[in-house]
N, C-alpha and C positions, 0 to 999 in steps of 0.2 A: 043418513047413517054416518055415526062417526066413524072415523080413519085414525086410528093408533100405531105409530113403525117404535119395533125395536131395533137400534140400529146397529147393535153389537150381537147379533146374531150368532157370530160368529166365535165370540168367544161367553155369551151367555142367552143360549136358545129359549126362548118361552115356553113355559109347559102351563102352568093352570092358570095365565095371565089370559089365554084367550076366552074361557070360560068366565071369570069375573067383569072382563070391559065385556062380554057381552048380555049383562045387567042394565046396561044402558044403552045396547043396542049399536055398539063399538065394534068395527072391523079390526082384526089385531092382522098387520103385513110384520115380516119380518126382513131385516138386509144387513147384509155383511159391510159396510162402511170403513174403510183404509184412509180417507183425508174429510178433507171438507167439501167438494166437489161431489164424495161418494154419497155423502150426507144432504147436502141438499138437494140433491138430483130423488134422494129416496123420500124428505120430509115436504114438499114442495106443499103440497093438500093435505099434510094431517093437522088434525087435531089436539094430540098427542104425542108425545117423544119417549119411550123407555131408552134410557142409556144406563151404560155401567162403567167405561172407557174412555169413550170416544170424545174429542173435546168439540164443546157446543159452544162455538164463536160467534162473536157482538159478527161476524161475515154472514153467517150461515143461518142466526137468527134475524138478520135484513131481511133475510129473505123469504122468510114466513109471511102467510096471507090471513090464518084463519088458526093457529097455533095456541095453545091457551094453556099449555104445561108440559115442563121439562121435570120428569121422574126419577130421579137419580137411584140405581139400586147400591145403597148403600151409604155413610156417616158422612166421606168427605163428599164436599163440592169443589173443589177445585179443578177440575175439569170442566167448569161452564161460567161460563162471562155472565157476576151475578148481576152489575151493572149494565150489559146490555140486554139482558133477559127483563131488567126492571122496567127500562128504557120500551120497550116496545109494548109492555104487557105482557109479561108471560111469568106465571107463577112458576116454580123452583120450588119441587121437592127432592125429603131424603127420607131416609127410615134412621133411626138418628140411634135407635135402640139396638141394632143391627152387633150382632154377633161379639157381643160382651165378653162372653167365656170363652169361643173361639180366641180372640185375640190375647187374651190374657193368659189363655192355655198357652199358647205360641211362645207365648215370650217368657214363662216359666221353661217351658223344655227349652228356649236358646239359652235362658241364664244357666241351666244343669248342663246344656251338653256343652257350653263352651268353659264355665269353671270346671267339670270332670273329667273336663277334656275327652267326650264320650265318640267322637267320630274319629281324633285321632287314634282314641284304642281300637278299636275297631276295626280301620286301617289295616292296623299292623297286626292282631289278631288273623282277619282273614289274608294276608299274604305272608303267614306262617310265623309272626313273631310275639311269641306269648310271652311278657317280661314287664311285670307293669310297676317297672322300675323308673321306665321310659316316661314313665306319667310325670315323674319328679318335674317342677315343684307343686301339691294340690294343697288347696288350703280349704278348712275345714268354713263352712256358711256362717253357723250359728253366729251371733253377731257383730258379723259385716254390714258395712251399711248401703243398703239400695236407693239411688238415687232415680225419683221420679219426672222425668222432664214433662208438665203438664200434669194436672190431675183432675183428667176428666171420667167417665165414667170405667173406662177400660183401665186404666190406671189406678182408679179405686179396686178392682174385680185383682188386679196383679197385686197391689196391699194388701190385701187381705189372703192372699193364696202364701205371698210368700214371708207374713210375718209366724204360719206354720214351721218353714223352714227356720227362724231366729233371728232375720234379717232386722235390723234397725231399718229405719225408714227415713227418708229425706225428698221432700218433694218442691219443686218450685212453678209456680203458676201464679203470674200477676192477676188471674183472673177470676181467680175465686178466693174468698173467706178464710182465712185458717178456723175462724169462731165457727164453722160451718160441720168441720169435721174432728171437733172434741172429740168423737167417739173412735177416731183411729189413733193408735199410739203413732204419730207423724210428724214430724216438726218441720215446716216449711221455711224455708231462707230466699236466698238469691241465689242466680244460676252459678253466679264464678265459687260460690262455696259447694253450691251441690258439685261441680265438677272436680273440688278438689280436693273436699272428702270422703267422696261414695269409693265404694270397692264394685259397684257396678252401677251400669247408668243405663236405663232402659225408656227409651223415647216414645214420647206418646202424644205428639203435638202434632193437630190439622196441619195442612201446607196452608200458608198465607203470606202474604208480599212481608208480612214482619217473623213469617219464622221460615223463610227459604234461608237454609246455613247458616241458622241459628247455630248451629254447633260447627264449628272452625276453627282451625290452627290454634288461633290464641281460645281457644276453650280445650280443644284435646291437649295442649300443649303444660295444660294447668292437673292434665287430670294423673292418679297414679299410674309410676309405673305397670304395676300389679295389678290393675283396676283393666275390665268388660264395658264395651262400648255394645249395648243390644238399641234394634230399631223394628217395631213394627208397626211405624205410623208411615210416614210417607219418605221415601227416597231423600229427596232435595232437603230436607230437614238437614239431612249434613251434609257439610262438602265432601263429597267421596276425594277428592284428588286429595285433600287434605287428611284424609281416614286413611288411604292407605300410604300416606306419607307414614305417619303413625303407628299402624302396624308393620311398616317396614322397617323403619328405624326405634321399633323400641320404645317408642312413648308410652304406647299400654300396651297390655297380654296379649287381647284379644278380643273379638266380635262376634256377636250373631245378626245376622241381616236378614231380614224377610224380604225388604225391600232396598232399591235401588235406585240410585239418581236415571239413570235411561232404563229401564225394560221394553221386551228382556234389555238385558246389555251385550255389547260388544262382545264378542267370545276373545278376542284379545284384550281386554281388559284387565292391567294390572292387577285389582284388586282380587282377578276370580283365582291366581296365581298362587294366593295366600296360604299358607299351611295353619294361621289362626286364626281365620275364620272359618263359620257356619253360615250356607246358606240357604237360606228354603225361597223356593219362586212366587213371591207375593201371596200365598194361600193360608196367612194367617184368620184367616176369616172364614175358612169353609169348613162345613160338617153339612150334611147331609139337609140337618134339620133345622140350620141356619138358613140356609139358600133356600129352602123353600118357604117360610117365611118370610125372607126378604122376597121374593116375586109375590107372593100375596100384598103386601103392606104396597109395596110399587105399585100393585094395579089399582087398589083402593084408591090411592089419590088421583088418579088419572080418575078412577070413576067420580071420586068426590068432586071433583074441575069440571064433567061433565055433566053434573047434574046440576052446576051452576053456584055450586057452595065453595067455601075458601078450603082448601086442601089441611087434613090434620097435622101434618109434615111441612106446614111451607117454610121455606127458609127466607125469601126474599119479600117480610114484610111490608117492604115499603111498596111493594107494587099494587097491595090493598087503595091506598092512599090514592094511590094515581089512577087506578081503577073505578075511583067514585066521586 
């Protein structure tokens, strides 16, 4: 019998995962995992890995005997060592389609509620101050330009939501074609212009050793006064100490943050202090009907790896190669 642990338990319990791995005849264990110690004390004999969090280190996969795929529920992998997972044999999945309109939704209501300034009214609404004088200065959307940091599929799903609103568009991504997307009103440049012309800038780039604080000092320091800093790709993507230099001194308006450089973060953290930010706790990604399809697609490739086939999802091609 196979042996499958999920090891974030704890903050994403299995529900119909154990009925699909047992299509192959798959034990599904579950464990709550806090380091790497906790991790491989739980993966020692499996076959299998579901993770969502927990980081899956070139330490923790040494120590695999019989391990044959790491599951990732959800888009990024930065949470697992793709070079030591290559290095030993171990295929790396994700679901890569994962929660499109979730995230895009997200980051539509941070661009309305921090240009309408909808939490400050709020505020003061319910602690008796109805005067929406106070909102002074709001400026109207229609065409502002929205600057897209990456333009991958959630980023196209936010194009398209908010060229409704009137928003001009601005996108910058060494990584794909402009000849690719004729079909959006878009015009792609270079980051130092997208940051110094957009009246909002909403980030949408994986973590990787070339985009941790891609966005820093000399980029916020370019961008307008009047101009929204939104994030709901990965924390580290900006340097927070430098964000809220910026928000503290006046470089630009304001922020919405889904995500953070540490989560949670420090509750003494300057930044939570902010009266113009928005913050939501990393849950750009959930609806109901998102999460469960993300645990179905996750168990599939676990199943696909156990039946001995190359996983629909794999991300770390090259371990094919090395495999045969």
């Amino acid at each position: 019998m196979f042996k499958v642990v999920a090891v974030d338990a704890v903050k994403l319990m299995p529900t119909i995962e154990k009925e699909i791995l047992a299509e192959v005849g798959a034990q599904l264990l579950t464990a709550n995992c806090h380091n790497e110690e906790d991790i491989i004390r739980a993966t020692q004999d499996a076959d299998g890995i579901l993770v969502a969090l927990s980081p899956i280190t070139r330490r923790v996969i040494a120590t695999w005997k019989k391990t044959k795929v790491i599951a990732r529920y959800g888009i990024g992998v930065d949470t697992v060592d793709l070079q030591a997972a290559t290095d030993y044999g171990v295929f790396v999945t994700n679901t890569p389609d994962f929660c499109f309109d979730e995230v895009s939704d997200t980051a539509m209501s941070l661009i309305l509620a921090t240009t309408r300034k909808v939490v400050k009214m709020h505020k003061l609404v319910s602690q008796g101050t109805y005067n929406r004088e106070l909102a002074t200065p709001l400026y109207k959307l229609r065409g502002k330009i929205l600057g897209l940091v990456a333009f991958g599929h959630i980023a196209q799903a936010v194009a398209k939501k908010a060229t409704v609103f009137g928003f001009q568009l601005r996108a910058y991504d060494p990584y794909v074609r402009s000849a690719d997307f004729a079909d959006y009103p878009i015009q792609f440049v270079e980051l130092d212009t997208l940051m110094k012309e957009s009246d909002v800038i909403s980030i949408h780039a994986p973590l990787t050793k070339e985009t941790f604080h891609l966005i820093g000092e000399q980029q916020l320091r370019m961008m307008k006064s009047t101009a929204f800093l939104i994030n709901t790709s990965r924390g580290p993507v900006v340097d927070q100490k430098s964000l809220t230099q910026a928000l503290s001194e006046g470089w630009i308006t304001g922020a919405g943050l889904d995500v953070l450089e540490k989560e949670p973060p420090d509750p003494q953290d300057p930044i939570l202090k902010l009266e113009n930010v928005v913050f939501t706790p990393h849950y750009g990604s959930y609806t109901e009907e998102a999460y469960l399809e993300l645990r179905e697609k996750a168990a599939r490739q676990v199943v696909q790896t156990l039946r001995g086939e190359v996983p629909t999802s794999l991300v770390n091609r090259d371990v094919v190669n090395r495999k045969n």
